[in-house]
KOLNU-393715 format. One record per residue (C-alpha): residue in one letter; x, y, z. Coordinates in steps of 0.05 Angstrom, whole numbers, padded with zeros to 5 digits, always signed. Each point is the difference from the previous one (the first is absolute). Example, Ala and Ser with C-alpha at 12.3 -4.5 7.8 and 13.67 -1.06 7.14 Angstrom:
// KOLNU-393715
A+00246-00090+00156 S+00027+00069-00013 
//
This chain:
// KOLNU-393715
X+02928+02693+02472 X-00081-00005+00005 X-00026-00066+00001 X-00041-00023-00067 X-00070-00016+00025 X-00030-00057-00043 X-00059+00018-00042 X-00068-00005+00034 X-00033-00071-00017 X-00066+00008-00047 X-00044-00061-00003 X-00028+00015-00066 X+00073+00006-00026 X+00025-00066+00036 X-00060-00034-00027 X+00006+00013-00071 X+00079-00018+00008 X-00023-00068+00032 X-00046-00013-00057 X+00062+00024-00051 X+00045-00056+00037 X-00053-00046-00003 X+00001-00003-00080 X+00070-00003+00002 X-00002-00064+00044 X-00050-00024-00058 X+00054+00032-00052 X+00056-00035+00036 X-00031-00075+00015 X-00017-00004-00080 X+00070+00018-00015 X+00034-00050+00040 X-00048-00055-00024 X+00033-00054-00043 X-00030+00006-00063 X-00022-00084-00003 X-00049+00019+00057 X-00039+00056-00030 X-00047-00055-00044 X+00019-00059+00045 X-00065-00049+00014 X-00027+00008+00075 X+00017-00059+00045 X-00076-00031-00002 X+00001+00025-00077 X-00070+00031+00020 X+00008+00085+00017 X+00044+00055-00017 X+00063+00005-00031 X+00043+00046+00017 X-00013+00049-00070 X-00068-00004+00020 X+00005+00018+00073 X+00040+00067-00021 X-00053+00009-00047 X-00046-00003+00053 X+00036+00045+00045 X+00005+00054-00054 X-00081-00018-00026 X-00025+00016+00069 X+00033+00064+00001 X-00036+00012-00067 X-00065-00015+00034 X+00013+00046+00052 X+00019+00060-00046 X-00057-00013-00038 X-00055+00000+00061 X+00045+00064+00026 X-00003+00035-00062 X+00079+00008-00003 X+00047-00015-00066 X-00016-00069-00019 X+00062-00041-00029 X-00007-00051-00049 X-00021-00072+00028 X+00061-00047-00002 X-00011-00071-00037 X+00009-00048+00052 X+00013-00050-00068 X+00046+00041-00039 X+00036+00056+00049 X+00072-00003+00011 X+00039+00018+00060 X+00017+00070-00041 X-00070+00014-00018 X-00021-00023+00081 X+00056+00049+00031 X-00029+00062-00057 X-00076-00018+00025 X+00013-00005+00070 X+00044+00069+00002 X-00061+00030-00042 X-00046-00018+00049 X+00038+00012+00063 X+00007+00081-00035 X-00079+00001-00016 X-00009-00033+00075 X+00041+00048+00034 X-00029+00060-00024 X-00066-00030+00023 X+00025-00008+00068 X+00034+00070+00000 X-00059+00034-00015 X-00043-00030+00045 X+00051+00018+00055 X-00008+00072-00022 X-00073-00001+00001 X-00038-00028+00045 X+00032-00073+00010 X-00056-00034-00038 X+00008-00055-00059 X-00055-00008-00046 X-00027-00072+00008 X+00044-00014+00056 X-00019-00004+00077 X+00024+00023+00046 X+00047+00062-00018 X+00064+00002-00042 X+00043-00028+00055 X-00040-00060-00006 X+00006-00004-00076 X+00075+00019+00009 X+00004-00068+00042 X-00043-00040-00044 X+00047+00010-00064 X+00060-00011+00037 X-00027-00068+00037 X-00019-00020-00062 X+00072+00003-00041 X+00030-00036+00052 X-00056-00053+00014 X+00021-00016-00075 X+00074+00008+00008 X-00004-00053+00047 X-00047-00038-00051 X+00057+00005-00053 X+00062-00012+00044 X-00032-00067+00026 X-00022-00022-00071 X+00071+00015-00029 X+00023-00037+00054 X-00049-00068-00017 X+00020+00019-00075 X+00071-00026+00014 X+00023+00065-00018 X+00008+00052+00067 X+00012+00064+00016 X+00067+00011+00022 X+00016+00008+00081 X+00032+00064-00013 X-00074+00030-00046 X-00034-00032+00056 X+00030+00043+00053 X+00011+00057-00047 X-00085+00001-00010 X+00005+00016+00077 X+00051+00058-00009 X-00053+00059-00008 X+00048+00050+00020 X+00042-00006-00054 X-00048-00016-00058 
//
């Protein structure tokens, strides 16, 4: 019997899945947060709350389809948004982002407003999420009101999300 040979790897392909997995890290972490910690006061009672750091997450993507001239979702209230409406913006963007990225990886790598090619943008977005993943684990956390162990380790299972 001939041996399968294992599709060739395609960067542009393996980046676009990597930003796909990203969101669903986002997706997943917002799931798995108990519901007391979404509006819970910050430790110092100065900064963020959780709401509004999603909010931020998904308003920065705005910014960037905006200056990139891709779809541009609706802002998400960092007030009034709900873990529903935060999972719907964040997919919307993550869709409008990723055809952004794809079609600067068919062209000629190049992200409007962004220096220094799409790779660069690519790593950007995805440092970003999880700079505020971290933000929002650690806050639950002071909140009285954690993640569980088994989310935690599950944010780091990328190759099943």
């Amino acid at each position: 019997m001939p041996k399968k040979s294992a599709a060739p790897f395609v960067l542009s392909e393996a980046l676009l899945a990597a930003f796909d997995t990203n969101d669903c890290i986002n997706q997943y972490l917002i799931e798995n947060l108990p519901a007391e910690a979404w509006h819970a006061d910050p430790p110092s009672k100065k900064g963020r709350d959780i709401a509004a750091i999603v909010a931020h997450m998904h308003n920065v993507r705005v910014m960037w389809l905006k200056a990139t001239k891709g779809e541009v979702p609706e802002q998400l209230d960092k007030s009034t948004g709900t873990p529903a409406q935060a999972k719907k913006a964040l997919e919307a963007g993550r869709a409008a982002l990723r055809k952004v990225l794809q079609s600067a990886l068919e062209s000629d790598g190049r992200i409007k407003g962004f220096r220094p090619d799409v790779a660069g943008f690519f790593a950007y977005l995805v440092a970003h999420d999880a700079h505020h993943r971290g933000q929002i684990t650690m806050l639950a956390r002071q909140a009285g009101h954690p993640i569980s162990q088994k989310a935690m380790f599950g944010m780091w299972e990328w190759g099943v999300r």
